[in-house]
N, CA, C and O atoms as a GROMACS GRO file, in nm:
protein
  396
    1UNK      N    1   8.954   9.600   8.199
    1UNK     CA    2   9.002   9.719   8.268
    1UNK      C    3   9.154   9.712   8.276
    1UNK      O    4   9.210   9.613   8.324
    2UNK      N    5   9.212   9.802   8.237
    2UNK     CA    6   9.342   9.861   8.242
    2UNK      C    7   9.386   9.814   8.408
    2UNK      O    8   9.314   9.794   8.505
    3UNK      N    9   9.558   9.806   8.387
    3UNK     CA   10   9.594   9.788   8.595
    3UNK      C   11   9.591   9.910   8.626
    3UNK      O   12   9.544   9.931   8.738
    4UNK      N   13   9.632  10.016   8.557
    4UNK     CA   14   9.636  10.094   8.655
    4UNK      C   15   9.495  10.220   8.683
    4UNK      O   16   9.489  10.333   8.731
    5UNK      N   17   9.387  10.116   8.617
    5UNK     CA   18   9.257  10.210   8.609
    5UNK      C   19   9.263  10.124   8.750
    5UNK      O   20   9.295  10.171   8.858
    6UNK      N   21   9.235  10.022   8.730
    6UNK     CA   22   9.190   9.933   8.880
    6UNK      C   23   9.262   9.976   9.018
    6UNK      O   24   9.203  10.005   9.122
    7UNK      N   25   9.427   9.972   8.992
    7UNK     CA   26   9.482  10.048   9.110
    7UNK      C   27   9.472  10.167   9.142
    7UNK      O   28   9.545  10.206   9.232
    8UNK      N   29   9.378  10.263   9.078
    8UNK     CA   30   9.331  10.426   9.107
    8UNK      C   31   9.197  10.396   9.172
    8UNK      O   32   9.152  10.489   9.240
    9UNK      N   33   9.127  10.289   9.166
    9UNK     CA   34   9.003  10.249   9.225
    9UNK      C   35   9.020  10.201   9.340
    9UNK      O   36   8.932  10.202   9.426
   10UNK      N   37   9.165  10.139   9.361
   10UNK     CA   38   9.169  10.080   9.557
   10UNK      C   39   9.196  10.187   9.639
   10UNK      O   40   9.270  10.285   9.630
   11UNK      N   41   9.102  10.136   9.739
   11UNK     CA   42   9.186  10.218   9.847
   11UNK      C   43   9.262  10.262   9.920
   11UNK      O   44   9.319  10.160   9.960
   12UNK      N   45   9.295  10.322   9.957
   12UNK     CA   46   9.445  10.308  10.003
   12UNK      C   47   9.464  10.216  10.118
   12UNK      O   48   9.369  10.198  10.194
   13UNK      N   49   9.623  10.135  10.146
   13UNK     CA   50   9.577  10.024  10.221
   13UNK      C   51   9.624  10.081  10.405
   13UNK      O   52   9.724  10.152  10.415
   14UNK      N   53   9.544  10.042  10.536
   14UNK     CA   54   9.587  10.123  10.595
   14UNK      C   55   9.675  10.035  10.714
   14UNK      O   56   9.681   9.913  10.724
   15UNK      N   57   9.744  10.141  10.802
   15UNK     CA   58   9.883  10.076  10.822
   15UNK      C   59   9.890  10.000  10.946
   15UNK      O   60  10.003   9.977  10.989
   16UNK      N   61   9.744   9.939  11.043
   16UNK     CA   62   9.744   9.914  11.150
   16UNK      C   63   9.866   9.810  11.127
   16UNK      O   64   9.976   9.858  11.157
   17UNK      N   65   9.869   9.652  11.072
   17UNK     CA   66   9.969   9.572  11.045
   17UNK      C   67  10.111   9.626  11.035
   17UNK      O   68  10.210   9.574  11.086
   18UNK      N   69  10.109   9.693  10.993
   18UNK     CA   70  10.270   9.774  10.977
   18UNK      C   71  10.325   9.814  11.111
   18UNK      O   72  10.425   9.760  11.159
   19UNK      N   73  10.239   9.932  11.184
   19UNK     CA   74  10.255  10.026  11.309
   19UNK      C   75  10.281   9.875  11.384
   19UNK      O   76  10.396   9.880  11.427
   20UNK      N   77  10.232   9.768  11.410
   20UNK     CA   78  10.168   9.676  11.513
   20UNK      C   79  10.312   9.597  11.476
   20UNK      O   80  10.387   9.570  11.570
   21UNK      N   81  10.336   9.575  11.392
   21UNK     CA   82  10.464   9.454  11.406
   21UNK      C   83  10.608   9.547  11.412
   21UNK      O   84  10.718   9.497  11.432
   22UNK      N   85  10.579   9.724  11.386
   22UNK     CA   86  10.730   9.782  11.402
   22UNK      C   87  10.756   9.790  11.534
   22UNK      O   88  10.869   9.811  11.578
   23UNK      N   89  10.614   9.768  11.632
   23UNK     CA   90  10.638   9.792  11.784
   23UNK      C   91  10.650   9.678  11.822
   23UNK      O   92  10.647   9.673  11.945
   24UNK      N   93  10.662   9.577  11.772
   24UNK     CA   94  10.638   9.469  11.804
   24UNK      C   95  10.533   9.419  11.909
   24UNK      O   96  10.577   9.398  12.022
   25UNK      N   97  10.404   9.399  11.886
   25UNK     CA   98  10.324   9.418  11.943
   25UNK      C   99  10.196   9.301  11.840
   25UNK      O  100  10.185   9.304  11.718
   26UNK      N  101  10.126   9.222  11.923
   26UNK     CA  102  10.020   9.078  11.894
   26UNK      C  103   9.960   9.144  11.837
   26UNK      O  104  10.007   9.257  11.818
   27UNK      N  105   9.847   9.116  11.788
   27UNK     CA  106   9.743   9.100  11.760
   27UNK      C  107   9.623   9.143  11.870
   27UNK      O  108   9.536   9.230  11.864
   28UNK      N  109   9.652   9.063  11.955
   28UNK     CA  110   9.572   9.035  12.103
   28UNK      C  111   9.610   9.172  12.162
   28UNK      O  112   9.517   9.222  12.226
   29UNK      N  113   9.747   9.264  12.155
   29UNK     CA  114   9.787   9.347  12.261
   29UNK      C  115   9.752   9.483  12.204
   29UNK      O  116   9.773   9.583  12.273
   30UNK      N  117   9.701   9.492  12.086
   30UNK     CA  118   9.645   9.608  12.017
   30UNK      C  119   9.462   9.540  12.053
   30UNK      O  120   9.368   9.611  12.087
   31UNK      N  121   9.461   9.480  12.044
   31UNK     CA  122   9.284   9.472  12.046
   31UNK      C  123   9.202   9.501  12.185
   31UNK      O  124   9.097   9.561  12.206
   32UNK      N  125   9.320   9.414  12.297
   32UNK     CA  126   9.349   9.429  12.439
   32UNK      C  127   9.301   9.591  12.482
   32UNK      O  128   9.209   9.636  12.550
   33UNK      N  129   9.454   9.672  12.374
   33UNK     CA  130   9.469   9.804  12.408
   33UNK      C  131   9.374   9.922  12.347
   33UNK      O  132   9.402  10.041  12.363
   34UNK      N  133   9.261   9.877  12.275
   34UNK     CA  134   9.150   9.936  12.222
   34UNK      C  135   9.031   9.900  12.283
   34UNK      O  136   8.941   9.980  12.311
   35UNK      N  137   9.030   9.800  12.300
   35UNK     CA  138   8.864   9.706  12.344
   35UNK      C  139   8.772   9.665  12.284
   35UNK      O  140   8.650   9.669  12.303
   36UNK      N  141   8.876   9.596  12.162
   36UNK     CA  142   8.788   9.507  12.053
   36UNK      C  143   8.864   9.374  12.064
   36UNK      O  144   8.962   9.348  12.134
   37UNK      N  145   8.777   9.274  11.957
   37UNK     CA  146   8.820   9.134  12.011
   37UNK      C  147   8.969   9.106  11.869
   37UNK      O  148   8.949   9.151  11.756
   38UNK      N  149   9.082   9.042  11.893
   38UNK     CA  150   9.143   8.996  11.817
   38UNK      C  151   9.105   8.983  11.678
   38UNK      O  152   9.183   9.024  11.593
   39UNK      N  153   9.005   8.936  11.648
   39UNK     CA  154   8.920   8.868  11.516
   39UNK      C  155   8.940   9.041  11.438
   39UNK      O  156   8.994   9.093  11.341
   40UNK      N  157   8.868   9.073  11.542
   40UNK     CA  158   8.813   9.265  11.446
   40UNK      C  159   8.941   9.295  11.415
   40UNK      O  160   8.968   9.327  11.299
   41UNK      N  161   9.046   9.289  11.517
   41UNK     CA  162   9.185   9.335  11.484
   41UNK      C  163   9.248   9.276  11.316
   41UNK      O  164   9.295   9.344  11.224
   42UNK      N  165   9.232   9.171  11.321
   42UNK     CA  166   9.277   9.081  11.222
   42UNK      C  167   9.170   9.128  11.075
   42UNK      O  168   9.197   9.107  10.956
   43UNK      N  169   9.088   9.174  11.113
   43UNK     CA  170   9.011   9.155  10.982
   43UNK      C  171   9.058   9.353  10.951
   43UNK      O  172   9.086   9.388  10.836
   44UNK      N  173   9.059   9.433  11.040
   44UNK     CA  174   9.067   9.554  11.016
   44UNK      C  175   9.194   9.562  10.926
   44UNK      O  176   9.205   9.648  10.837
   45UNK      N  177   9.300   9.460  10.955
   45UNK     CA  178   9.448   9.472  10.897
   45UNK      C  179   9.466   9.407  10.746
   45UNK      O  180   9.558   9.426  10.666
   46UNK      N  181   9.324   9.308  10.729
   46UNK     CA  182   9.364   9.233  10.597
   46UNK      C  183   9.228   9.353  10.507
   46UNK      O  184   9.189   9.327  10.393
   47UNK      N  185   9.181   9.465  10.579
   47UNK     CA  186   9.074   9.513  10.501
   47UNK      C  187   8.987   9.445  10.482
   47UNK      O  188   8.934   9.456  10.371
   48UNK      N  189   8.930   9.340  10.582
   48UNK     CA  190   8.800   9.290  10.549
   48UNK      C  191   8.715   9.343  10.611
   48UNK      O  192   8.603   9.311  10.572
   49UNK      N  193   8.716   9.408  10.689
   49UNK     CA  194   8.617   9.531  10.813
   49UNK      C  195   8.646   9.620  10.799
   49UNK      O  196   8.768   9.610  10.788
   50UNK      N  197   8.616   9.737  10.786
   50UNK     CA  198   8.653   9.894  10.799
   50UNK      C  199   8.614   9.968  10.935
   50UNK      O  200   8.502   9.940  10.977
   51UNK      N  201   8.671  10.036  10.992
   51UNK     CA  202   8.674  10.010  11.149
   51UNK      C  203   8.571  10.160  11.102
   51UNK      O  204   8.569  10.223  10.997
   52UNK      N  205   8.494  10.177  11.229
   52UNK     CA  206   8.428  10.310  11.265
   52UNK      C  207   8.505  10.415  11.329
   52UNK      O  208   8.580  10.405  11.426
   53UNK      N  209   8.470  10.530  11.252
   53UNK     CA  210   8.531  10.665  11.253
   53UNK      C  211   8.604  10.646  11.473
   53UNK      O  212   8.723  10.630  11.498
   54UNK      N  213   8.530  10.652  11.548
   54UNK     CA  214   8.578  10.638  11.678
   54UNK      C  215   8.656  10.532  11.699
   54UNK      O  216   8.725  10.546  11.800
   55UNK      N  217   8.677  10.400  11.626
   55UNK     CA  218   8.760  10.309  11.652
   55UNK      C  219   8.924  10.339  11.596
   55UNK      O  220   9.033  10.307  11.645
   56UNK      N  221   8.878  10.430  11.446
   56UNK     CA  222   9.009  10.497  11.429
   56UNK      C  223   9.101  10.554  11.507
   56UNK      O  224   9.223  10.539  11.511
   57UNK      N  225   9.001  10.647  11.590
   57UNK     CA  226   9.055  10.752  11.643
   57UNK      C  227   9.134  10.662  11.788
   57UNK      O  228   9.246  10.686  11.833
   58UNK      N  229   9.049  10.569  11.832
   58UNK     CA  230   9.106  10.514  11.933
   58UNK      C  231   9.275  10.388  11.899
   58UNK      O  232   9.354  10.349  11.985
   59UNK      N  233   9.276  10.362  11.766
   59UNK     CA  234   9.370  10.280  11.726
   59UNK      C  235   9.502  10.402  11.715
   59UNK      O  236   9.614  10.379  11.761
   60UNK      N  237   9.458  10.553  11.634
   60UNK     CA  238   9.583  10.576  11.644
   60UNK      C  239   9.624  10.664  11.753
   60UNK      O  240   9.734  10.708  11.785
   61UNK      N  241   9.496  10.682  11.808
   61UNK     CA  242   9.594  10.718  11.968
   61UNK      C  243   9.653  10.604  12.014
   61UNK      O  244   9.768  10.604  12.058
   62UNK      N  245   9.588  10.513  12.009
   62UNK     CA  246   9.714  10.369  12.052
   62UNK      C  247   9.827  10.309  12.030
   62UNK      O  248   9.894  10.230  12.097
   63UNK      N  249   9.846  10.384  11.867
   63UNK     CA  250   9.972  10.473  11.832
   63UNK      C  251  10.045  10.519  11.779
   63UNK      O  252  10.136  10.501  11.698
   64UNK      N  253   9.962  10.636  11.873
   64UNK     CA  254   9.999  10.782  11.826
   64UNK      C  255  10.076  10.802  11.722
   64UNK      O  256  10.196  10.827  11.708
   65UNK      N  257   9.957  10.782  11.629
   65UNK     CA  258  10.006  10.872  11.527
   65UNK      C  259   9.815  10.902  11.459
   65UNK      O  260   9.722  10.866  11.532
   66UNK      N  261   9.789  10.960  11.337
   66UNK     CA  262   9.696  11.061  11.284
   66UNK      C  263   9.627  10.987  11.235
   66UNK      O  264   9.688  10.892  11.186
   67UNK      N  265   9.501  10.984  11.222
   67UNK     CA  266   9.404  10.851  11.153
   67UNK      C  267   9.442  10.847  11.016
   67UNK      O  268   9.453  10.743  10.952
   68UNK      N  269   9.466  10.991  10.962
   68UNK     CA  270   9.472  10.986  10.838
   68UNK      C  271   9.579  10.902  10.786
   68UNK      O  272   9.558  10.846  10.679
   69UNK      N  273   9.707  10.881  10.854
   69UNK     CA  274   9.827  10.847  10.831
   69UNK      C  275   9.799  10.677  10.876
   69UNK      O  276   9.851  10.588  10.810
   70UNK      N  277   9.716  10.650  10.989
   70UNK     CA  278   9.664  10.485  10.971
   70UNK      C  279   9.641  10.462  10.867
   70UNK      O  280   9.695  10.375  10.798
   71UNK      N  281   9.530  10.557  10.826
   71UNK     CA  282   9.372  10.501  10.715
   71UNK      C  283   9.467  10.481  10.577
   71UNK      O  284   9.413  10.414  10.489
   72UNK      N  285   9.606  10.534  10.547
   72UNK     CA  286   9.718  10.518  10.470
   72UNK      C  287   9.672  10.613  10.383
   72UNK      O  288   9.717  10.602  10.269
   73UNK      N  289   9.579  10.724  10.408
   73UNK     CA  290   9.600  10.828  10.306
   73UNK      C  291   9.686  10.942  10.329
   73UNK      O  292   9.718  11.006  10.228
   74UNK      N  293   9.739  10.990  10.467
   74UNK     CA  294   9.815  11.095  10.465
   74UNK      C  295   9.978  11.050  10.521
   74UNK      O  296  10.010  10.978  10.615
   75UNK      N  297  10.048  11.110  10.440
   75UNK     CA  298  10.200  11.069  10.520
   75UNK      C  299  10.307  11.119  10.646
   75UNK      O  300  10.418  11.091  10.692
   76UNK      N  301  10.186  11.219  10.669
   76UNK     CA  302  10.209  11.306  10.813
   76UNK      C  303  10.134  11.178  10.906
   76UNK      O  304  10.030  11.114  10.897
   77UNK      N  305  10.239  11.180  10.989
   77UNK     CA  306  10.206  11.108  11.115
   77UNK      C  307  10.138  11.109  11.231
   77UNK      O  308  10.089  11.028  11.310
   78UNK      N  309  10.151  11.242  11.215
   78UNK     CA  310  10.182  11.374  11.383
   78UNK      C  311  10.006  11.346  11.388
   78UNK      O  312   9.928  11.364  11.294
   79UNK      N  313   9.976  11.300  11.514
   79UNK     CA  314   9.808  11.271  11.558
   79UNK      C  315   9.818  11.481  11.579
   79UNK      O  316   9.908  11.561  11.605
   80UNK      N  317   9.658  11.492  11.549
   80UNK     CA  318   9.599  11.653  11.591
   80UNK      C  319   9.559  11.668  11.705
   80UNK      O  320   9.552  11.777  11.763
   81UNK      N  321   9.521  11.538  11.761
   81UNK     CA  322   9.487  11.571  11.930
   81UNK      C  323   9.472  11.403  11.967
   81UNK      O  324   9.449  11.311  11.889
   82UNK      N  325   9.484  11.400  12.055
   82UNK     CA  326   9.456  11.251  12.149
   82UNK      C  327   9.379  11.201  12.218
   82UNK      O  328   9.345  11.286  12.300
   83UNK      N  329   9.326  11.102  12.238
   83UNK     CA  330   9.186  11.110  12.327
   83UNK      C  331   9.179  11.152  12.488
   83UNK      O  332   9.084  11.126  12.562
   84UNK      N  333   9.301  11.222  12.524
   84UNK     CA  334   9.329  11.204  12.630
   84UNK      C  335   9.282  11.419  12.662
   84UNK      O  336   9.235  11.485  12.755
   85UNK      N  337   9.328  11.444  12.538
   85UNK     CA  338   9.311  11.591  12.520
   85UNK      C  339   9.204  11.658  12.577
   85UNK      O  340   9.195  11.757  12.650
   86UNK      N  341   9.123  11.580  12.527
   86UNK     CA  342   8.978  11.661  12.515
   86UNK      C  343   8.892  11.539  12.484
   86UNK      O  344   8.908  11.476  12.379
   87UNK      N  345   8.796  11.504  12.578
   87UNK     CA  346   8.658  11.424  12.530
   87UNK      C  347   8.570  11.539  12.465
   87UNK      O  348   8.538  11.517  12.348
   88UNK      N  349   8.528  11.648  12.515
   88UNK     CA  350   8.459  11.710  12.430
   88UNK      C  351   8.471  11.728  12.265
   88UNK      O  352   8.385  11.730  12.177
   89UNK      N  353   8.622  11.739  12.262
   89UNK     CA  354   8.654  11.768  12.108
   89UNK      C  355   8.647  11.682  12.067
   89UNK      O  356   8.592  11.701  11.959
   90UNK      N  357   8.675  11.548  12.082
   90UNK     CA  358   8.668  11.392  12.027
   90UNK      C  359   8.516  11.404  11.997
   90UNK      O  360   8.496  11.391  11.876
   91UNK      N  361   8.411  11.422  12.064
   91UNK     CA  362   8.298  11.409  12.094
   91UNK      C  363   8.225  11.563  11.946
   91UNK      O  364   8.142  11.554  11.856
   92UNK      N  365   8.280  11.637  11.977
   92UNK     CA  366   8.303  11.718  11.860
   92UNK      C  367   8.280  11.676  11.684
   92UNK      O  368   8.199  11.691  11.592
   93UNK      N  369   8.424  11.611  11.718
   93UNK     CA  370   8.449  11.539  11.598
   93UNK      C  371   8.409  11.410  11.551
   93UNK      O  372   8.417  11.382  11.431
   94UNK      N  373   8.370  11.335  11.630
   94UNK     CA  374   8.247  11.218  11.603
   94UNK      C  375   8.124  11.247  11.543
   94UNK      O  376   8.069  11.190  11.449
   95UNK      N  377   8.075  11.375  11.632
   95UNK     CA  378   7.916  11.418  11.549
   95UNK      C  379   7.928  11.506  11.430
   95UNK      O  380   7.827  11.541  11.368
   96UNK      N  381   8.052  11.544  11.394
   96UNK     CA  382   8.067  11.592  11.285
   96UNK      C  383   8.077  11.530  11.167
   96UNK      O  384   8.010  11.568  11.071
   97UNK      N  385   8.137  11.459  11.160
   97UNK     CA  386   8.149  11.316  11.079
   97UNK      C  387   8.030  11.238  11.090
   97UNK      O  388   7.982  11.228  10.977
   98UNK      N  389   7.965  11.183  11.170
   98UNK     CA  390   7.845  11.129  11.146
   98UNK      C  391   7.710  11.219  11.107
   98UNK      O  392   7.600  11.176  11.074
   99UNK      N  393   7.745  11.333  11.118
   99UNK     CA  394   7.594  11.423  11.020
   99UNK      C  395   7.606  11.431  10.878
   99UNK      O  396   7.517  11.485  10.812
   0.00000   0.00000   0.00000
């Protein structure tokens, strides 16, 4: 296989590690600030776990910025709503994605 057949096959890589060390901010103080354990944190950042659609949503309200722009596919930042907005709409958008 060609490199750049293979690099059209990865995914895109996403930016919790990046966001987390520009704020300067652990490991422990993002996992702390979600309510998952360190380990998940660590494995979500090297892509060995893929976090669930609600864990997204709760990482980039943590900060604030757009899942899409975590998940490293969009380069807009700007979050669409926050969990703070609306539980219904969060709640919305969870069962939408999971049907």
């Amino acid at each position: 296989m060609k490199k750049n057949e293979s690099e059209k096959e990865k995914k895109p890589h996403n930016r919790i590690a990046e966001l987390r060390k520009d704020r300067g901010l652990t490991i422990q103080q993002v996992a702390d600030g979600i309510g998952v354990s360190n380990g998940t944190i660590s494995r979500y950042e090297k892509g060995t776990r893929e976090p669930k659609l609600e864990t997204w949503v709760k990482l980039a309200d943590f900060f604030g910025v757009s899942v899409s722009y975590l998940q490293g596919i969009s380069e807009n930042s700007e979050p669409l709503f926050t969990l703070g907005s609306s539980a219904t709409e969060l709640k919305g958008m969870i069962d939408f994605f999971d049907s």
